[in-house]
N, C-alpha and C positions, 0 to 999 in steps of 0.2 A: 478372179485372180488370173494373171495371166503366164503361161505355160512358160515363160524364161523366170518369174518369179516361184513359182513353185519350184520349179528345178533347184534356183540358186535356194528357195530356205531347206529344201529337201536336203541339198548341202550339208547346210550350217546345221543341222539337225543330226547329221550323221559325223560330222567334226566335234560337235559339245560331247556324244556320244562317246567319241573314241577320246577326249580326254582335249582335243586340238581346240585352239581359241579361235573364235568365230571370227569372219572378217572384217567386222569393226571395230576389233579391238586388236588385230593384225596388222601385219605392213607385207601383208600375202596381196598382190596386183590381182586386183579381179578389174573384171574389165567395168569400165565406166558407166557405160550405161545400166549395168546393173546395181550399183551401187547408190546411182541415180533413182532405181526404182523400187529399192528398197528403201530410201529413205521419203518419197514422196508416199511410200505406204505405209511406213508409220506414223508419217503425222496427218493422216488420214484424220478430219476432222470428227468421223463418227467414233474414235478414237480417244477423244476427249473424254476424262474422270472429272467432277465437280468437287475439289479439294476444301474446299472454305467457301465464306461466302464470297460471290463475285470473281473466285478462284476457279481456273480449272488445268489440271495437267495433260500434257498429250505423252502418254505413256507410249515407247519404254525410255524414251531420248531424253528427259528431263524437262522438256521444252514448259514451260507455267506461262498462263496469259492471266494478268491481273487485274479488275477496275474493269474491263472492257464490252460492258454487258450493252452499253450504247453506240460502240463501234459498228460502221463509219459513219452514220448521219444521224444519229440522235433520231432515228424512226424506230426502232427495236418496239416491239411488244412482247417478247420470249427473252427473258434474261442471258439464258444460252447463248441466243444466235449471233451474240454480235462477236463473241470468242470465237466461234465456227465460223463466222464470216470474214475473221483476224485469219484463221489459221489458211483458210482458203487462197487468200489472198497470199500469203506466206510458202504456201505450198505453189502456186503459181509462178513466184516471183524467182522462187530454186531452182523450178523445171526449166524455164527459159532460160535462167543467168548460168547456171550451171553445163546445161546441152549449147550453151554460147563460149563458157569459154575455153569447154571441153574440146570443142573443133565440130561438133553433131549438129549444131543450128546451121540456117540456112545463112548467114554470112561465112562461112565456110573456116576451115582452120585459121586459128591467130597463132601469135608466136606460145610457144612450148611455155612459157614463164605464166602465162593466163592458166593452162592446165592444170600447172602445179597450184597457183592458187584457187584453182576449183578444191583438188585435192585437200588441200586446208582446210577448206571450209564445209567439206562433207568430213574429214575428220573430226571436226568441231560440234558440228551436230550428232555425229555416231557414237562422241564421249559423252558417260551418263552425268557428266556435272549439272548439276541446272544452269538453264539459259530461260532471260525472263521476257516478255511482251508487257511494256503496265499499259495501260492509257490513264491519262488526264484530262481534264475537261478547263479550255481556257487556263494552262497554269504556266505556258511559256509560248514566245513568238515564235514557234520555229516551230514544222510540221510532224518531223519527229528527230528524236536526236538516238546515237548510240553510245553504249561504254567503248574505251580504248582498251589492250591492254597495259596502256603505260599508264591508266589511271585517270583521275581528272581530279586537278586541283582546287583548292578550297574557295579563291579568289573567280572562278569561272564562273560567268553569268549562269549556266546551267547546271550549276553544281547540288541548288536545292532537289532539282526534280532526278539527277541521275544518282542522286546518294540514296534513293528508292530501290534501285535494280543493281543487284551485283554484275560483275562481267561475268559473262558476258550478257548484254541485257540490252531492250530498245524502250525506249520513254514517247509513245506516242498522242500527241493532243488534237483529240476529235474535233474540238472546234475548228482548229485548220485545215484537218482532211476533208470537211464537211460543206467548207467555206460558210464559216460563222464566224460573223464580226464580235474579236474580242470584246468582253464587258472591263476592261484593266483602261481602257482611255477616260480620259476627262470629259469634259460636257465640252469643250471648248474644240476639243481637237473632232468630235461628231458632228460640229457643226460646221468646221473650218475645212475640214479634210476631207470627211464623209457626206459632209452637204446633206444633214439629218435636219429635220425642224425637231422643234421642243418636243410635240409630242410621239413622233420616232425614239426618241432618244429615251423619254421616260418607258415605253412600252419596252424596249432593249435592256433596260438596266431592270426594271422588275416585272416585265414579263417575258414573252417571247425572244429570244433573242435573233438578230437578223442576219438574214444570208443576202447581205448587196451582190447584186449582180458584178461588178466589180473586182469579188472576190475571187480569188482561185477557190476552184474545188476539184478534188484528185481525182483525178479518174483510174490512171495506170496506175495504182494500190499497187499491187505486184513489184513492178519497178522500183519504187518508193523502199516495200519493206527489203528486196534485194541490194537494193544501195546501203542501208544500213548494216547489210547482217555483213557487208564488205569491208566496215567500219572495225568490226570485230577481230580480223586478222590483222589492225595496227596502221593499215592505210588509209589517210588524211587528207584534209582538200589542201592543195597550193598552186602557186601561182609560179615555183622555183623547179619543183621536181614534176614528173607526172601524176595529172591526178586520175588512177585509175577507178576512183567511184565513180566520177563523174563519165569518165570514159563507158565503162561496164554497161553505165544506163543508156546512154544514148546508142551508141552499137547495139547492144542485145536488145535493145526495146523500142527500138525504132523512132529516135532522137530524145524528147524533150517532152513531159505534161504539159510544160509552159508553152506549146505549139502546136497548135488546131492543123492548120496548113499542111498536110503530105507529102507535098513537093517538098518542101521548105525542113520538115523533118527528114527524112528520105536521104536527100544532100548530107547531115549534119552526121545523119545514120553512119552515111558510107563513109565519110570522113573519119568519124570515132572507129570504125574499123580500121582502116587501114594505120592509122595510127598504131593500132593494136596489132596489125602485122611487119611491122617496121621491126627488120631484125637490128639495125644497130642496134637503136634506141631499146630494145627489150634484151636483146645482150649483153648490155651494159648496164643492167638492173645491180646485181651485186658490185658495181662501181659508183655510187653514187655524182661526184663529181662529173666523172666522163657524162652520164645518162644527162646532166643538167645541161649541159654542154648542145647535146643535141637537142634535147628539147627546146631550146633557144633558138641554135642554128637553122633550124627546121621549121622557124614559125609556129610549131603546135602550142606553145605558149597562148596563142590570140585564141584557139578554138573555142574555149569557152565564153570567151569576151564577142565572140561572132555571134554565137548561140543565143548568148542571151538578147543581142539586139535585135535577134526575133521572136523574143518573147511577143505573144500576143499584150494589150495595151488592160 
């Protein structure tokens, strides 16, 4: 443990004592970075309780990872590890998104409006509500999805798999993080798309299932579950206002999983920052209109339509 950590719980030790509420459950300004390092030490994965089966809690923050004893690649032999190797990756993706948009990371200060919502979301995890992690295996297209807090309606293609997880909560499927070709196609579209012969296609549906080359497989995990837990303070992808997930990831995480290239991420990197220090555009957050205005004006509209044209093939 290290000596600014001790200090602060030394603190919070002597505040429960004299009757004062601790400061996570305060709006006492302690400085950020220690806030930071009190909460990447509680969800310290050796931390994990084993609740149920395939359950386990990271006490004291409420945090539950459910189902995910195969997380991320279907290699696990220890039922544990793949929840420890969830939270790992979860704790990773805070440090850096967090010391990013706090002003501490090495792209240097963004505008004040990124702070505050750092603040939010170490609020979020400092409240003892439950916040849930599940996995699924092959049960939706998409690598992983989060709750809103305006909810998700009944008509939403992902409405089966997130009425699993209360808000705040993430729906993640190892088949995609893994790059494993879903078993949900027809025989025609493995043959037409995936350019599988017969017997590929019979060993995929009842035995092994396959990882085409082809496939994305994630690597920046971290990035990934940091984009989602962005999801949870109620900001959405568009193409009208800014989208700050998508921003958050490429600036703090050094562009895109979708791009091997350095150079080529690097560029994208530096772009999503400075976007991210544009004082109009982030002082006209609480004006909606105005803010759209400039995101137009400004070209930042195309950034992600760039990005993606270098997605690797």
């Amino acid at each position: 443990m290290s000596y600014r950590l001790a200090h602060w719980i030394g603190i919070g030790i002597c505040c429960a004592l004299s009757g004062q509420a601790l400061p996570a459950g305060s709006t006492t300004p302690f400085p950020v970075e220690l806030r930071i390092e009190r909460l990447l030490h509680e969800l310290d994965p050796a931390n994990l309780v084993r609740s149920g089966e395939g359950e386990y809690v990271a006490a004291p923050n409420g945090l539950q990872i459910v189902g995910c004893d195969q997380y991320p690649d279907h290699g696990n032999t220890k039922p544990e590890a793949g929840s420890q190797w969830l939270l790992t990756d979860l704790r990773a993706g805070l440090d850096t998104g967090l010391q990013c948009l706090s002003g501490l990371g090495p792209m240097g200060r963004l505008h004040p409006y990124h702070e505050y919502q750092a603040h939010r979301l170490m609020r979020l995890f400092e409240d003892r509500e439950p916040k849930t992690l599940r996995c699924v295996k092959d049960a939706m297209f998409a690598t992983a999805v989060a709750t809103s807090p305006k909810g998700v309606a009944t008509d939403d293609p992902l409405y089966r798999v997130l009425r699993q997880v209360g808000h705040p909560g993430i729906v993640i499927d190892t088949y995609r993080v893994a790059g494993i070709l879903s078993r949900q196609y027809d025989d025609q579209t493995y043959r037409d798309f995936f350019h599988l012969a017969e017997a590929q296609i019979i060993e995929h549906r009842y035995g092994q299932p396959l990882r085409p080359a082809n496939l994305h497989r994630y690597e920046d995990r971290a990035s990934l579950l940091f984009h989602e837990t962005v999801h949870w303070l109620g900001h959405e992808h568009s193409a009208i206002y800014p989208d700050v997930t998508s921003l958050y990831e490429a600036c703090c995480f050094g562009g895109s999983d979708y791009i091997t290239d350095p150079a080529i991420n690097r560029a994208h990197a530096e772009t999503a920052c400075a976007i991210l220090k544009d004082d109009a555009l982030w002082s006209n957050a609480y004006h909606p209109y105005r803010q759209m205005r400039i995101w137009h004006l400004k070209g930042y509209d195309r950034f992600k339509a760039r990005m993606r044209a270098d997605f690797d093939p």
